[in-house]
N, C-alpha and C positions, 0 to 999 in steps of 0.2 A: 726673877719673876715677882718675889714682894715687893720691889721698888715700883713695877708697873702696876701691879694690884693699890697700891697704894697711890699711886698718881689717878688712878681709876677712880677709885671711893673720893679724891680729892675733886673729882670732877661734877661728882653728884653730891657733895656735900650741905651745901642747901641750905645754909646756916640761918634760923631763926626759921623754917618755914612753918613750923604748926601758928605761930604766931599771924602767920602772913596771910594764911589759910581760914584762919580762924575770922579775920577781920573782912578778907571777900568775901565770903561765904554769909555776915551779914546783910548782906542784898539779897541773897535768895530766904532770908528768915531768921527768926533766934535761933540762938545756940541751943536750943532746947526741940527743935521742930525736926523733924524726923523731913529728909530728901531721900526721892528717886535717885539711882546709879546715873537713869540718862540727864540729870538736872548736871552733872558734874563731869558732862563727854569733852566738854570744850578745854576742860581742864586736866583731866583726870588721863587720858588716853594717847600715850608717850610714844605715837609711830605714826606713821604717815596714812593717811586718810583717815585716823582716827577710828572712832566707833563704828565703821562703815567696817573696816579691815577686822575688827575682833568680832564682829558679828556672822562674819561670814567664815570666820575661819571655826566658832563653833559649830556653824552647819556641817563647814566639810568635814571636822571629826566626826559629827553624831553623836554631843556631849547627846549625856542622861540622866535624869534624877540621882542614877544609885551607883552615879560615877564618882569618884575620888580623884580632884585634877589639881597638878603642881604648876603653878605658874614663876616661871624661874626669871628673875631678873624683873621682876614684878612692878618695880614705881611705886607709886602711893597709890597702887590697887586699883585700877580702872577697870583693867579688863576681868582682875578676878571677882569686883563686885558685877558686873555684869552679865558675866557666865552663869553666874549662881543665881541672878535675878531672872535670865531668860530660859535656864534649862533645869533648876532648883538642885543643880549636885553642888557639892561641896570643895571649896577650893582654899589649898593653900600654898600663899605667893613669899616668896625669898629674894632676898637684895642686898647687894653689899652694904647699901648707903642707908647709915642709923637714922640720920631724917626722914627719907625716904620712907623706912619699916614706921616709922612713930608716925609721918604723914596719914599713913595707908590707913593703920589702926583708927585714928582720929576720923580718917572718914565713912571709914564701915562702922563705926560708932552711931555719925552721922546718918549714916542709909536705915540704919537698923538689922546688919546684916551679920552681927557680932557670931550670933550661931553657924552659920554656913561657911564664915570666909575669915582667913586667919593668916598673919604675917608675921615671919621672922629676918634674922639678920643673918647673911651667911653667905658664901661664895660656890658661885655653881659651878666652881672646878671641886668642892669637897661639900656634895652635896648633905646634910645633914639626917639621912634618913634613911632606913632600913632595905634593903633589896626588897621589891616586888611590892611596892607601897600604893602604887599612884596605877590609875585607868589611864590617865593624857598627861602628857608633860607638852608645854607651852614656852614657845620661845618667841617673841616679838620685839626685833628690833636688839637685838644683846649682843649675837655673837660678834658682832663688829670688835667690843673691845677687850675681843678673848682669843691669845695668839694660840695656844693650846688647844684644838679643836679637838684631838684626839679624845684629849681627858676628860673636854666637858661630852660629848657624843657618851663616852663609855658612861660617865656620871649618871648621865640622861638613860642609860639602857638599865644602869643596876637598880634605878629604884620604880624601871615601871615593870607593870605583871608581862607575864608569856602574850602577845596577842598584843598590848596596848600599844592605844594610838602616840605619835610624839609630833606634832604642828609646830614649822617654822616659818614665820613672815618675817625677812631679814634684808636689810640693804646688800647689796653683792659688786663685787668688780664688776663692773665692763668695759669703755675702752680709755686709758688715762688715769692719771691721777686727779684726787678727790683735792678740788678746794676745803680751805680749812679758815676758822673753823667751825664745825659741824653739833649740831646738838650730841653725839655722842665722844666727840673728843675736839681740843682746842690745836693738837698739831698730831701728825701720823706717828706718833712716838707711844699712843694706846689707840691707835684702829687700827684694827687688823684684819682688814676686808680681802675676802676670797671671791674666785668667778660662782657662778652657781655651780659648774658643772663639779667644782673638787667641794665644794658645799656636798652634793648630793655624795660623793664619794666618799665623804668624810665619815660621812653617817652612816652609809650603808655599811660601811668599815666596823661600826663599832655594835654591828648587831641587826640592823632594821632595812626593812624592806621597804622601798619605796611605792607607795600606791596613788600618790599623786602630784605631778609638780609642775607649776606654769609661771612665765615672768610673767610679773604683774609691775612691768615700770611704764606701759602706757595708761593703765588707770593712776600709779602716783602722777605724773606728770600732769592727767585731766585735775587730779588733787591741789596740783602747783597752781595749774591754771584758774585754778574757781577761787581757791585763796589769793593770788593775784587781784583777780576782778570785783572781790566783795569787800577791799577795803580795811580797814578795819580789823583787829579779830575781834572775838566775841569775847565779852567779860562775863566771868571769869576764863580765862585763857590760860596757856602753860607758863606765859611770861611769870605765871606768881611763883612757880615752880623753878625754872632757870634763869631767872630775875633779868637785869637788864640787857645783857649779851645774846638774848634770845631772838632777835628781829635779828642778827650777825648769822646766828646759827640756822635758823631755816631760810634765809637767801644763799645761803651757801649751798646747802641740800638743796635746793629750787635748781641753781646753777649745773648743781652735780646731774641731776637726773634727767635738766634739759638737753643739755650736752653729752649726753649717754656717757659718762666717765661713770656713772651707780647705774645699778637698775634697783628691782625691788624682786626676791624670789618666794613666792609660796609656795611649800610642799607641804605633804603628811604622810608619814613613814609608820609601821607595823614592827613592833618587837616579835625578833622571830630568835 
């Protein structure tokens, strides 16, 4: 399991990105000027539809001010500066990958969001934090390359309260194998994609009730489509984040989703 762990962080490795970061970000302003979360969705927001999908998955929990939410497998913080800009609770996000956590920091720096939103380094099979910590635990786009579902599910139960919410927006088998490779892995050697329905089995295993759950692979697809048709992507885009192999890795996800070999599953589960 450490050799996979380790081929994992190799994949999100990222080397030199605050520098990279630092130097697109001069187009939206100095290094001194305080940016909005949405100034940073085109870049910042590591799942398929983007800011569309983290926005909506805060409605269906019914984040709140005087919520406490763990955003797990976190990125350089898109969605957790965003949560905390649209519902003012407080969130803090965890990620294997050291660039990644030093990205994140560097751009809630940026937002001005240093009080609300906070990131560490750490693996969400051994979550670093005490039982009963967290109102919503958040997973977008991770468990792909996590073969252990059992462990991270339980991980994910011990550290939210009695009652809290746990929100998954996650690529899922459907029929076929997954061209590769894919923005979360370069061969099937660390993805470890499950159908939705042992998704929901998996979870419900480790404690939590399910109270909501839909494919949502014909809106990725309308997602595929519209980024098809518009060209271009928008600067600043992920490319500064997964550097040049990135145009490789979202036509392959395009491919997967068109040909129903992926879907995309949202649900949201109740610690009971």
């Amino acid at each position: 399991m450490t050799d996979v762990l380790n081929d994992v962080r190799d994949h999100y490795r990222a080397s030199g990105l605050r520098a990279r970061l630092t130097a697109t970000l001069m187009a939206l302003g100095p290094d001194d000027a305080l940016l909005a979360p949405q100034q940073l969705a085109s870049l910042d927001q590591f799942h398929s539809r983007g800011l569309a999908a983290t926005a909506e998955l805060g409605e269906l929990i019914g984040i709140r001010a005087d919520m406490r939410v763990l955003d797990i497998g976190s990125g350089i913080g898109g969605p957790a500066r965003f949560l905390a800009a649209a519902h003012g609770c407080s969130v803090v996000g965890i990620d294997l990958s050291e660039p990644f956590v030093d990205a994140a920091c560097y751009l809630t720096e940026r937002t001005g969001q240093t009080a609300r939103v906070s990131f560490e380094t750490g693996s969400a099979l051994d979550l670093p934090f005490d039982r009963g910590q967290f109102d919503v635990a958040l997973l977008q786009h991770v468990a792909m390359n996590i073969a252990d579902r059992p462990r991270l599910y339980d991980n994910i139960r011990r550290v939210l309260k009695l009652g809290g919410k746990f929100a998954t927006y996650d690529v899922v088998l459907k029929n076929g194998d997954s061209h590769y490779p894919v923005p979360w892995a370069r061969t099937s050697a660390t993805s470890f994609l499950m159908t939705a329905d042992a998704t929901r089995e998996a979870i419900e295993s480790a404690g939590f009730r399910t109270l909501m759950s839909r494919d949502d692979s014909d809106a990725a697809k309308a997602w595929i489509t519209q980024l098809r048709a518009s060209g271009a992507p928008p600067s600043p885009n992920l490319g500064v984040v997964m550097g040049p192999d990135f145009l490789e890795f979202t036509t392959n996800l395009g491919k997967n989703l068109m040909q129903d070999r992926l879907g995309v599953m949202t649900a949201v589960f109740e610690a009971v």
